[in-house]
C-alpha positions as CSV (number, residue, x, y, z in Angstrom):
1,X,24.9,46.6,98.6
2,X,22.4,44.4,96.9
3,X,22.8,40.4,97.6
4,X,21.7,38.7,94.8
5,X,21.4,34.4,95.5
6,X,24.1,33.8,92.7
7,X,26.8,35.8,94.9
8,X,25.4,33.8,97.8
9,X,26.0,30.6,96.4
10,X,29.5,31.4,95.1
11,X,30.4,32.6,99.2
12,X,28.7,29.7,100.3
13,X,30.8,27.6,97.6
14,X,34.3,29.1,98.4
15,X,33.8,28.8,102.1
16,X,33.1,25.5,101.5
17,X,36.2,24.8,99.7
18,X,38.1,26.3,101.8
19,X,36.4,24.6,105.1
20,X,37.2,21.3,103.4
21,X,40.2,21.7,101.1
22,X,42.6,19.7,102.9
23,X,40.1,16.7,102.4
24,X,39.7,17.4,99.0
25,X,42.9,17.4,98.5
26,X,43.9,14.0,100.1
27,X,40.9,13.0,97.6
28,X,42.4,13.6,95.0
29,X,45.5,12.1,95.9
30,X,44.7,8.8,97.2
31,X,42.0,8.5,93.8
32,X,44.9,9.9,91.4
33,X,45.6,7.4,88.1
34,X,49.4,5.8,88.4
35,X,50.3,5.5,84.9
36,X,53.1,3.4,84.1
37,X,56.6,5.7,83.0
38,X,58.9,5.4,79.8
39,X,62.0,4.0,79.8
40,X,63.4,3.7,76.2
41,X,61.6,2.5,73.2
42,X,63.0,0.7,70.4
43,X,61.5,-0.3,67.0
44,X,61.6,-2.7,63.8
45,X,60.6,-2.6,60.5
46,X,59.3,-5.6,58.9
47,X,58.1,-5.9,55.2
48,X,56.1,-8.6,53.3
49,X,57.5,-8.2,49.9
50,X,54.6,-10.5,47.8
51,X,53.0,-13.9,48.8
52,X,51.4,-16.9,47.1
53,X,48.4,-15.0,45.9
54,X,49.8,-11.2,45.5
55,X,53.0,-11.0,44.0
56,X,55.0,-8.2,43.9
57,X,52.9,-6.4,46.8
58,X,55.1,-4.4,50.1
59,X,53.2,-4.7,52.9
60,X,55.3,-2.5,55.5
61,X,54.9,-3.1,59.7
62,X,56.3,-1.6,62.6
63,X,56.7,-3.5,65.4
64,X,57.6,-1.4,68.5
65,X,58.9,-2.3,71.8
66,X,58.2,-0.2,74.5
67,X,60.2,-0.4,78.1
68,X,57.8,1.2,81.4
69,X,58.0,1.2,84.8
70,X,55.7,1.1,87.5
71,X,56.2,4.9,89.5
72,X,55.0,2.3,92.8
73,X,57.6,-0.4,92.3
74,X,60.0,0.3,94.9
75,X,63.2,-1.0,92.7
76,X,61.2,0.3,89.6
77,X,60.6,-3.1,87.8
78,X,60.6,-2.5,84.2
79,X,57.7,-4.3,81.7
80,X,58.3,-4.9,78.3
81,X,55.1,-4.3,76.2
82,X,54.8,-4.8,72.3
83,X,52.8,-3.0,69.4
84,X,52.9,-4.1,65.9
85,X,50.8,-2.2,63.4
86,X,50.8,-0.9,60.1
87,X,52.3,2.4,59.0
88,X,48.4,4.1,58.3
89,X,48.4,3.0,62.5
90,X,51.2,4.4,63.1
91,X,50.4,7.8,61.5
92,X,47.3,7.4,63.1
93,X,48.8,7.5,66.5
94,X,51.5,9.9,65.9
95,X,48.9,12.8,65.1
96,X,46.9,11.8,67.9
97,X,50.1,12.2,70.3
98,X,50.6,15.7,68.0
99,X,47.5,16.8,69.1
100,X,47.6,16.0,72.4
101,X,50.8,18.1,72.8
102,X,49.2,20.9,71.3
103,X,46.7,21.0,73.7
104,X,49.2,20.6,77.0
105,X,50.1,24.0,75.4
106,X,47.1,25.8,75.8
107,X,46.4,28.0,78.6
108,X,44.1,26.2,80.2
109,X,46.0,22.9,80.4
110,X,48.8,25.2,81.6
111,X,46.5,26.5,84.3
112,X,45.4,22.7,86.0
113,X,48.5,21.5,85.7
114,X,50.0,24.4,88.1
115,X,46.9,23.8,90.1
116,X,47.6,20.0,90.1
117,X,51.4,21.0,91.4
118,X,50.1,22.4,93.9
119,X,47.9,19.8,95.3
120,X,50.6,17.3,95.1
């Protein structure tokens, strides 16, 4: 059987990994991003119908009211945060989170987040 260096470095590599994974792995875990989590969300639509200089002009905005929660809280304190944008914003966003979704579907996304699972 022929070595060749690449095959070396790849043994060398998983032995590694494997020498050290439960390190890694706590890592990982004490590094890992705490996002806050959704509670409920509720929204409000406000219109500018005209104004002293443009008359007869809509001028639609959403104002949204979003109600997280810190996953560390131990009673799970909930924070109230605002957005208010216009509705080209709001589009704007709503593709994005599209997108976004679309990708968790792929099977590579599918693939870390099983190997994530595992870790935690």
């Amino acid at each position: 059987a022929v070595v060749s260096p690449q095959s070396t470095g790849v043994t060398c590599l998983v032995n590694s990994y494997t020498d050290n994974r439960s390190i890694l792995v706590d890592i990982v875990r004490r590094s890992a991003v705490q996002s806050p989590e959704y509670r409920s969300m509720e929204w409000r639509l406000e219109c500018q119908l005209s104004s002293r200089s443009l008359h007869n002009t809509v001028t639609p905005n959403v104002l949204t009211r979003w109600r997280l929660s810190d996953p560390q809280s131990k009673n799970l304190e909930t924070k109230d945060t605002y957005l208010n944008c216009d509705v080209n914003t709001l589009q704007h966003i709503t593709e994005s989170l599209r997108a976004a979704q679309l990708e968790l579907d792929t099977f590579h996304a599918r693939k870390m987040c099983r190997n994530l699972a595992r870790i935690g």
